[in-house]
VOPAGU-2260 file (C-alpha; in pm, 1 decimal, decimal comma):
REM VOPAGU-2260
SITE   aa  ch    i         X         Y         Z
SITE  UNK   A    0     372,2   -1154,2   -1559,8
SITE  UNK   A    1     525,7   -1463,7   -1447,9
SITE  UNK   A    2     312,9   -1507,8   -1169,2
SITE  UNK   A    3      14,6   -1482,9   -1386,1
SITE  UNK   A    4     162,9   -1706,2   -1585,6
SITE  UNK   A    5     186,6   -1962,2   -1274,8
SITE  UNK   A    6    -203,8   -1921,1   -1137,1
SITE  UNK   A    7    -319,9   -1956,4   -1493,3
SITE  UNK   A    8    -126,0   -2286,0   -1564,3
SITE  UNK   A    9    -238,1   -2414,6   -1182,9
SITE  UNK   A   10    -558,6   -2352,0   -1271,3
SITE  UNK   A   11    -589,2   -2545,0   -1630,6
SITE  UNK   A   12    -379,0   -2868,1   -1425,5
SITE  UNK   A   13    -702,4   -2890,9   -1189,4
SITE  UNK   A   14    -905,1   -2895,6   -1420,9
SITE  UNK   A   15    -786,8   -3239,2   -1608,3
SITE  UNK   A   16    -879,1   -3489,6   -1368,8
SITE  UNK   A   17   -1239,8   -3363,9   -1374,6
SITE  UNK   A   18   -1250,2   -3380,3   -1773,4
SITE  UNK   A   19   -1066,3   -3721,1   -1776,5
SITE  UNK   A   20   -1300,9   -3839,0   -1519,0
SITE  UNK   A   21   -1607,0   -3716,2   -1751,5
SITE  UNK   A   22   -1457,0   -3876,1   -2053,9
SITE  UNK   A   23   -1420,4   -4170,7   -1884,5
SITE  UNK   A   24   -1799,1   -4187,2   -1758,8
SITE  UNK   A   25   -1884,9   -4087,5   -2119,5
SITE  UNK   A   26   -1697,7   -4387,3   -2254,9
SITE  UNK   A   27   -1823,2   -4620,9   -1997,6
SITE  UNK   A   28   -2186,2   -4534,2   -2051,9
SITE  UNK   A   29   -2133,9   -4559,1   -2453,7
SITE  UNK   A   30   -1971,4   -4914,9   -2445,8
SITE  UNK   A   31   -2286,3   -5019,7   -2231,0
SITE  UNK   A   32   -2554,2   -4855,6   -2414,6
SITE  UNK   A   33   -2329,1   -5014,1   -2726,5
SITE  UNK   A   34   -2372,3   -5361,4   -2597,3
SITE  UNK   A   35   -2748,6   -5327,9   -2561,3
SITE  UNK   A   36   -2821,2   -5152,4   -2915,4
SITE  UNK   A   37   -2576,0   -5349,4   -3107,4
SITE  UNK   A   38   -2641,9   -5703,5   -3070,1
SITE  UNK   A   39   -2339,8   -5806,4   -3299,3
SITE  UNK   A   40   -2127,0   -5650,7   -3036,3
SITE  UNK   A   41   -2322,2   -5796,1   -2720,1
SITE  UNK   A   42   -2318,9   -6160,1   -2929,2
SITE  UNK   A   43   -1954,1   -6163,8   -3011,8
SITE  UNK   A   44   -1857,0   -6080,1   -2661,5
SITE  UNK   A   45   -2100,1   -6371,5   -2555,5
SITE  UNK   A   46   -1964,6   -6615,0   -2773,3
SITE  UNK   A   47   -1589,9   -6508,9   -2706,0
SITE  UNK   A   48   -1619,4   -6550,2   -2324,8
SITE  UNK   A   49   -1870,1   -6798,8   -2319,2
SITE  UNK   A   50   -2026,2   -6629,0   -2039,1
SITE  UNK   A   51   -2343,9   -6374,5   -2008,0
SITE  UNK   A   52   -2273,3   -6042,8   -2097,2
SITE  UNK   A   53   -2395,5   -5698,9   -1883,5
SITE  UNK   A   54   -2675,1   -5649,1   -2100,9
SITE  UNK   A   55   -2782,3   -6004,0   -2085,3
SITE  UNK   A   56   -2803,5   -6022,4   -1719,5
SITE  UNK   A   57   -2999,0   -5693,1   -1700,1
SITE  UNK   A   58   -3224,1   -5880,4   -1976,9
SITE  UNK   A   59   -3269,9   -6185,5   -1757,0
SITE  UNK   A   60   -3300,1   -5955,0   -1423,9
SITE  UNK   A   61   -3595,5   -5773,7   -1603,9
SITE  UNK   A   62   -3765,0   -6104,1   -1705,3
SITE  UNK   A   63   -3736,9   -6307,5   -1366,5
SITE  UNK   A   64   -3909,7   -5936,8   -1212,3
SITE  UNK   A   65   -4176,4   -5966,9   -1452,7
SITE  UNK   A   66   -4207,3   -6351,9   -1365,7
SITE  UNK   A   67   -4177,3   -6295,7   -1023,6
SITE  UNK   A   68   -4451,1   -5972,5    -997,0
SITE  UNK   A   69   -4703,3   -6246,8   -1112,7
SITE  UNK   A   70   -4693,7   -6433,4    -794,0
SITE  UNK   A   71   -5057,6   -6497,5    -650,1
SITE  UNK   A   72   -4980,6   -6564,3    -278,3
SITE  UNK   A   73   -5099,2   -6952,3    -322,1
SITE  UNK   A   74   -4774,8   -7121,6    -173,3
SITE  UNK   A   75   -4807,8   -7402,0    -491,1
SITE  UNK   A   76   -4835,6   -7184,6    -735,1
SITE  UNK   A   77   -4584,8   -6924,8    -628,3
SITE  UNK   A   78   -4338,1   -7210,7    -570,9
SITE  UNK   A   79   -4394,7   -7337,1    -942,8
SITE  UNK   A   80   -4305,2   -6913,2   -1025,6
SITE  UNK   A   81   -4008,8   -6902,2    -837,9
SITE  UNK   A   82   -3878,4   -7223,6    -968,0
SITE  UNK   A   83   -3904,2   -7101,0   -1311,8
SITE  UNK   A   84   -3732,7   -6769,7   -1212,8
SITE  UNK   A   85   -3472,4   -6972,4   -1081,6
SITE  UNK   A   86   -3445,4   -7214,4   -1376,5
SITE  UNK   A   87   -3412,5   -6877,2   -1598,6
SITE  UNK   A   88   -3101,1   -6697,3   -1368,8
SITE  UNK   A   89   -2915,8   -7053,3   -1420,7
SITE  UNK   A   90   -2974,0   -7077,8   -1792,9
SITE  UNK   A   91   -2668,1   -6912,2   -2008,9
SITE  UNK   A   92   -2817,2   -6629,1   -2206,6
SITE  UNK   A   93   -2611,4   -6856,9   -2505,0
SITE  UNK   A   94   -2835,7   -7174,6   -2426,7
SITE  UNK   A   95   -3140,2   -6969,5   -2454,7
SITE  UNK   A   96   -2993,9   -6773,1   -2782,0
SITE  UNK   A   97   -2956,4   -7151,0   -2967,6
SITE  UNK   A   98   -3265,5   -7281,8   -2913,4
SITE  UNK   A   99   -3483,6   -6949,6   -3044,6
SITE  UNK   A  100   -3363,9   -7046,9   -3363,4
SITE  UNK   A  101   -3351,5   -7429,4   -3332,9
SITE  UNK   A  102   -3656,5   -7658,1   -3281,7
SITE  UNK   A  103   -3476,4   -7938,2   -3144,6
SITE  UNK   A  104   -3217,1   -7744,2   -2917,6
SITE  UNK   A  105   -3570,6   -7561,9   -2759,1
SITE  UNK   A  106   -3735,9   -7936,0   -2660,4
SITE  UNK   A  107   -3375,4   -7992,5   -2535,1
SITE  UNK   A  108   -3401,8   -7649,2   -2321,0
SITE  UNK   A  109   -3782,9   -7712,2   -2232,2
SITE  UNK   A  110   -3698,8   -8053,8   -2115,7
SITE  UNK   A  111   -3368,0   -8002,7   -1941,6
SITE  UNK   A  112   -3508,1   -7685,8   -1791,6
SITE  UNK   A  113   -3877,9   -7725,3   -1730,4
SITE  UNK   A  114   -3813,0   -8101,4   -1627,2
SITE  UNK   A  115   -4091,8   -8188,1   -1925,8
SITE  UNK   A  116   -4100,2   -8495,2   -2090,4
SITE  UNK   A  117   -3992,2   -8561,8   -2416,2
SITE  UNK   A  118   -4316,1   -8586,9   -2587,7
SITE  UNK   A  119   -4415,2   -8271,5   -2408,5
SITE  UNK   A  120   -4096,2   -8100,8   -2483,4
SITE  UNK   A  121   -4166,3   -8204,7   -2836,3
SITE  UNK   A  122   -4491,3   -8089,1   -2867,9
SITE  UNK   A  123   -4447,2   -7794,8   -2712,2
SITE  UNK   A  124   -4124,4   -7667,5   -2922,3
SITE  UNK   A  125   -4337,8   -7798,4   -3252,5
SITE  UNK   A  126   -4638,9   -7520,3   -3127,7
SITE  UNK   A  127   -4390,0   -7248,9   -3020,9
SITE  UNK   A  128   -4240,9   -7306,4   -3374,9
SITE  UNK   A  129   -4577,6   -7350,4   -3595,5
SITE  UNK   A  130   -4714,2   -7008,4   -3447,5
SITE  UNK   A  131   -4652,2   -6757,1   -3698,0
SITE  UNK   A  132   -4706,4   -6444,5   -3442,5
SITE  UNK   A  133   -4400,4   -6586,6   -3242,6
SITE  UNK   A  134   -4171,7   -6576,3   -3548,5
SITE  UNK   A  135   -4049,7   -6199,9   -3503,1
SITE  UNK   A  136   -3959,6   -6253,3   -3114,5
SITE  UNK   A  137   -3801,5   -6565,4   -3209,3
SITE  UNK   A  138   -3572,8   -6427,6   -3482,1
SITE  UNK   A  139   -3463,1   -6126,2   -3244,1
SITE  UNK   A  140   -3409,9   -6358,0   -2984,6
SITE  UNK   A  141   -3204,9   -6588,0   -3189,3
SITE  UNK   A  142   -3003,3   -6313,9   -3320,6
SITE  UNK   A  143   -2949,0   -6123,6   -2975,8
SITE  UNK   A  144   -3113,6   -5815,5   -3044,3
SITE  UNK   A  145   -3324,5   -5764,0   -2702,2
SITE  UNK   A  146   -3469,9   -5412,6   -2808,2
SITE  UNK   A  147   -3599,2   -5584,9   -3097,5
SITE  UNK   A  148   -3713,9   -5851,4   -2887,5
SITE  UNK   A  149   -3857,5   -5604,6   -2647,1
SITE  UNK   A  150   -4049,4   -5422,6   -2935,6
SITE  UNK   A  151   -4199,1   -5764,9   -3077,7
SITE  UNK   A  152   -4282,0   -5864,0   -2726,3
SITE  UNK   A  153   -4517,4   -5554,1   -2675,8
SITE  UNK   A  154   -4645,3   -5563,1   -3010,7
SITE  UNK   A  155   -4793,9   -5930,1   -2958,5
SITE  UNK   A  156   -4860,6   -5875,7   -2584,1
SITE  UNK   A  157   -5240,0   -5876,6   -2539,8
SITE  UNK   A  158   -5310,3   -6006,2   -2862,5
SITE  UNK   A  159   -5548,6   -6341,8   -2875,8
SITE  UNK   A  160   -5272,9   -6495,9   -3068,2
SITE  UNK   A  161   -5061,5   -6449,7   -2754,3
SITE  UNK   A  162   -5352,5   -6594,4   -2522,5
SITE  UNK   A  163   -5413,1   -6855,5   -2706,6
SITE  UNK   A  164   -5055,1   -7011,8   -2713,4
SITE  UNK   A  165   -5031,4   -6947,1   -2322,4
SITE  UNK   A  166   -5349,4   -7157,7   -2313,4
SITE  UNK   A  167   -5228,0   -7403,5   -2495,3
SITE  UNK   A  168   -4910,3   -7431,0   -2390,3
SITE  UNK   A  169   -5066,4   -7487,1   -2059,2
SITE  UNK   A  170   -5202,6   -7812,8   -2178,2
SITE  UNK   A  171   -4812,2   -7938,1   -2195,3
């Protein structure tokens, strides 16, 4: 009986480290998946360290792959693409937060960032601003939420609204 007793308690003790081990994974993968699908949480720890969180380096990864992919081979125009890939990976998440909700702090961004000139900065901001179809990214930008961002992103993606502030924006 006591013996019993002895294999049956050996075998519960080696079984803890696995389930600790799970429950840690488990709590791991909820606090990420927590700072991507609740922005309050992902903005708070932004504004507390002052620094980029995880899921806003995995949002700024995604977008300087989709920048990159659109490289064309010509040396001068791939240059100008991975100088604006570049420009993005240097740019605090918390910079780029600010001036989705600001007109001013975006001509600051654009001309800091972009190397633009005022007027253009200006003018460009002003358009980015006026264009109504921009307003939903904007706002889920501005507040953090990059699956909202996401959705409003591939809701206006292919849309002449879209192609038509890409052309214009070109002009600047």
């Amino acid at each position: 009986m006591r013996r019993e007793r002895r294999l049956s308690f050996q075998k519960r003790k080696k079984r803890w480290p696995k389930v600790l081990a799970t429950v840690l994974i488990l709590l791991v993968v909820a606090g990420g998946l927590g700072f991507v699908f609740f922005p309050q949480l992902n903005n708070t720890v932004r504004n507390v360290t002052g620094n980029d969180t995880p899921a806003d380096t995995a949002v700024k990864n995604e977008l300087v792959k989709q920048i990159e992919a659109r490289k064309t081979g010509d040396s001068s125009t791939d240059a100008k693409i991975e100088s604006a890939a570049s420009t993005l990976k240097a740019t605090k998440m918390s910079t780029i937060v600010a001036a989705a909700s600001d007109q001013t702090k975006m001509a600051d961004l654009l001309r800091t960032s972009v190397g633009a000139s005022s007027e253009q900065a200006n003018a460009a901001a002003k358009l980015l601003f006026a264009n109504s179809d921009l307003q939903g990214v904007r706002e889920a930008v501005a507040a953090g939420d990059w699956v909202k961002a996401y959705q409003e992103y591939k809701a206006l993606n292919g849309t002449e609204a879209l192609t038509a502030l890409k052309a214009n924006l070109g002009q600047y």
